[in-house]
VOROKE-789083 format. One record per residue (C-alpha): x, y negated, z negated; residue in three letters. Coordinates in steps of 0.02 Angstrom, whole numbers. Layout:
# VOROKE-789083
REC      X      Y      Z residu
REC      X      Y      Z    ALA
...
//
This chain:
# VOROKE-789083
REC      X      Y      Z residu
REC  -2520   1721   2924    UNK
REC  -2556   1804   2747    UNK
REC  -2458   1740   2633    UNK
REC  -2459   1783   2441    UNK
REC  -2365   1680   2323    UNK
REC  -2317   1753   2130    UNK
REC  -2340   1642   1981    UNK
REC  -2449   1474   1996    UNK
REC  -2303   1328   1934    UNK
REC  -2302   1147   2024    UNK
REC  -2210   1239   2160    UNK
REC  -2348   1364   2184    UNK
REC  -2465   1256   2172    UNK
REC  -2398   1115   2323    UNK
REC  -2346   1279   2446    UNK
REC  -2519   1346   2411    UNK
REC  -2626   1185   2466    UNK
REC  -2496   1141   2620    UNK
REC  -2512   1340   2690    UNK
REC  -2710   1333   2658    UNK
REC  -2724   1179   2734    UNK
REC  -2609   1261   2890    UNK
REC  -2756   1388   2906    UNK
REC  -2643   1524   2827    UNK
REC  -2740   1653   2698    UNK
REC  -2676   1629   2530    UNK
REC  -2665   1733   2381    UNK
REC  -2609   1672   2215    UNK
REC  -2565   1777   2084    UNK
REC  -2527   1719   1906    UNK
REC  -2531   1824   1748    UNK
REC  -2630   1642   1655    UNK
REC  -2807   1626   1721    UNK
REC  -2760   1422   1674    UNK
REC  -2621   1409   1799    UNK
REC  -2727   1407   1939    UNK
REC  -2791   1228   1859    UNK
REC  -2643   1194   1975    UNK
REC  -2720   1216   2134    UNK
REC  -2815   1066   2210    UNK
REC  -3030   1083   2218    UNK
REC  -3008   1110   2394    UNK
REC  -2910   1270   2410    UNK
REC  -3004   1399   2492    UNK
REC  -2885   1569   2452    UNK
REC  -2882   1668   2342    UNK
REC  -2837   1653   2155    UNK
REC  -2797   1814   2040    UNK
REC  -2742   1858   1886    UNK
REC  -2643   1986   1877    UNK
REC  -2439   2041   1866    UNK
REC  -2352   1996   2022    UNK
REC  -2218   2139   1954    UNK
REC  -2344   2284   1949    UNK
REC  -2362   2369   2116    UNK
REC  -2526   2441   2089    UNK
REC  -2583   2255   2051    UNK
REC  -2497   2182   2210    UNK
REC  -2612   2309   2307    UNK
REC  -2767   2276   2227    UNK
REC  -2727   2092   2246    UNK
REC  -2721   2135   2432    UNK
REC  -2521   2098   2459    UNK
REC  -2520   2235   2578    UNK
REC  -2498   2208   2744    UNK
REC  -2439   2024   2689    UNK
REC  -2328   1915   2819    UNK
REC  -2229   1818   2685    UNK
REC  -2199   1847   2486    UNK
REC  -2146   1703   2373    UNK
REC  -2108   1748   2181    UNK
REC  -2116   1566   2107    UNK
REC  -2126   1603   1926    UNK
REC  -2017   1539   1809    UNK
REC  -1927   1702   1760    UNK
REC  -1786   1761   1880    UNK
REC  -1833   1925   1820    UNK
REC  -2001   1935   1873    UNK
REC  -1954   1852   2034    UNK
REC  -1822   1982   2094    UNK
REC  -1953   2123   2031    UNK
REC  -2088   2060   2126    UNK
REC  -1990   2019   2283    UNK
REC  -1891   2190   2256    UNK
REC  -2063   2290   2269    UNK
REC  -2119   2185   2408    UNK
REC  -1985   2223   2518    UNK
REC  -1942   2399   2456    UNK
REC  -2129   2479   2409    UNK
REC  -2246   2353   2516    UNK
REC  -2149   2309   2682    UNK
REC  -2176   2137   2678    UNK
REC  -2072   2065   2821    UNK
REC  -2018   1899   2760    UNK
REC  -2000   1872   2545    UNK
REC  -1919   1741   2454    UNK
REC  -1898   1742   2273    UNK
REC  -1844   1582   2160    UNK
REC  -1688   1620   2079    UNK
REC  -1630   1481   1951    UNK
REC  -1446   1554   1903    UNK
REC  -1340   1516   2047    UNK
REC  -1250   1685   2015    UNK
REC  -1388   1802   2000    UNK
REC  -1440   1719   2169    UNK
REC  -1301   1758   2283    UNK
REC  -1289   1933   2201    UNK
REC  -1471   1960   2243    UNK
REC  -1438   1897   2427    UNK
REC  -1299   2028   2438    UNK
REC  -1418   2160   2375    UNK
REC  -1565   2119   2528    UNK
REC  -1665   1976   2428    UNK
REC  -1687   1800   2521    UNK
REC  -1678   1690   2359    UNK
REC  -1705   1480   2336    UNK
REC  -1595   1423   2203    UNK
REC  -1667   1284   2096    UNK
REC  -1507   1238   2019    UNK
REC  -1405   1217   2171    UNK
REC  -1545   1134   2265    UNK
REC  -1565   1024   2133    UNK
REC  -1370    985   2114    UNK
REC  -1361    970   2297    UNK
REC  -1510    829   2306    UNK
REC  -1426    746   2149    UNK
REC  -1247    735   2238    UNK
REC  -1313    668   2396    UNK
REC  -1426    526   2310    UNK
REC  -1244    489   2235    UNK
REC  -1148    511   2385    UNK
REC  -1052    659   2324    UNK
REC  -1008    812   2432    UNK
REC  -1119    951   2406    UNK
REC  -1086   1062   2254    UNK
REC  -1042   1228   2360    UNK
REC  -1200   1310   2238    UNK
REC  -1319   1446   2317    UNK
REC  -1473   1314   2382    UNK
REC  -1568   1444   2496    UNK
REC  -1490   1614   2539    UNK
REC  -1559   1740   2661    UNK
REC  -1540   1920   2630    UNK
REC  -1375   1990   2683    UNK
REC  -1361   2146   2610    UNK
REC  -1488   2302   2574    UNK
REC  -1513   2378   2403    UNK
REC  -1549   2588   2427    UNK
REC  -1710   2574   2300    UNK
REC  -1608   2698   2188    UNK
REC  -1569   2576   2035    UNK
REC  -1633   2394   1990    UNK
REC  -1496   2239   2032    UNK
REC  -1399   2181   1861    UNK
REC  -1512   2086   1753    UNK
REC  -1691   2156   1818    UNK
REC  -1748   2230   1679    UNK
REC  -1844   2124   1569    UNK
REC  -2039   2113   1619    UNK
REC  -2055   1938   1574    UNK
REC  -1934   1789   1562    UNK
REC  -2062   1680   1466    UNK
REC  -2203   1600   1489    UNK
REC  -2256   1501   1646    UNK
REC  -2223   1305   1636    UNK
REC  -2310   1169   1556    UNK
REC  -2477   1078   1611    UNK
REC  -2559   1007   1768    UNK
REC  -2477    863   1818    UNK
REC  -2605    807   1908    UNK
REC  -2806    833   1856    UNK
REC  -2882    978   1957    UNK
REC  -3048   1083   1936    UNK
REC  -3059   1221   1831    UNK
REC  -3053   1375   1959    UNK
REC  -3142   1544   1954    UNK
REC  -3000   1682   1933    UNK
REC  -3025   1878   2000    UNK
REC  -2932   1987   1895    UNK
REC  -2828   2118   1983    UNK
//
């Protein structure tokens, strides 16, 4: 299965090694050559930098013809942008995208986006370590709408949300980036 994942954070990173090691090809894109410090010494995709929101770049990072699209940046923003143009200008079958407000999330679901909520997950995962009923947040939503391609959902507008997060947490060899 090709699978390309946008924006190279902890999450990125993990989903990355477990699919490589799977025998899935892997594409990474991240717009910071340094994120891919991320990735373990033993991951044998592909690592570019380049936009994950740019269509043009998605192409020439080879997202065409992709199985699966993950947009695991930290930016809701970029992540509905990137999954919008997978699913509307690439025809990638299967796309998540990482939505941290639970609202935005279920209004992206409505509008044809499969999203993962961080917050709800997280509450969710909280409450059960404390034996509290779940929080009734968006965790993981599937795409239950479509959106016609005419205009961009609320709140899409902004090319970047800020900056990708923080260090390694773990030490990793430096790794050679292709710039798309």
């Amino acid at each position: 299965m090709k699978i390309v994942i946008v924006g190279c954070g902890r999450v990125c990173a993990s989903s990355a090694e477990l699919w490589d090691a799977a025998g899935h090809e892997v594409i990474v894109l991240d717009i910071v050559t340094r994120a891919f410090e991320r990735l373990p010494s033993t991951f044998g995709g592909v690592a570019i930098r380049g936009d994950g929101t740019d269509e043009d770049v998605l192409r020439r990072a080879g997202a065409e013809g992709a199985d699966v699209l993950a947009a695991l940046t930290e930016g809701d923003n970029r992540n509905v942008m990137s999954a919008q143009l997978a699913v509307e200008a690439l025809g990638i079958p299967r796309v998540i995208a990482k939505i941290n407000d639970p609202v935005r999330a279920a209004a992206y679901s409505e509008l044809g986006i499969a999203t993962l909520c961080r917050t709800g997950l997280m509450a969710d995962a909280i409450n059960g370590h404390l034996g509290f009923p779940p929080s009734g947040l968006p965790g993981v939503l599937a795409a239950t709408g479509h959106h016609d391609g005419g205009t961009h959902p609320a709140g899409a507008h902004g090319a970047h949300d800020h900056a990708p997060d923080g260090a390694p947490e773990q030490d990793a060899a430096p790794r050679a980036a292709v710039e798309a």
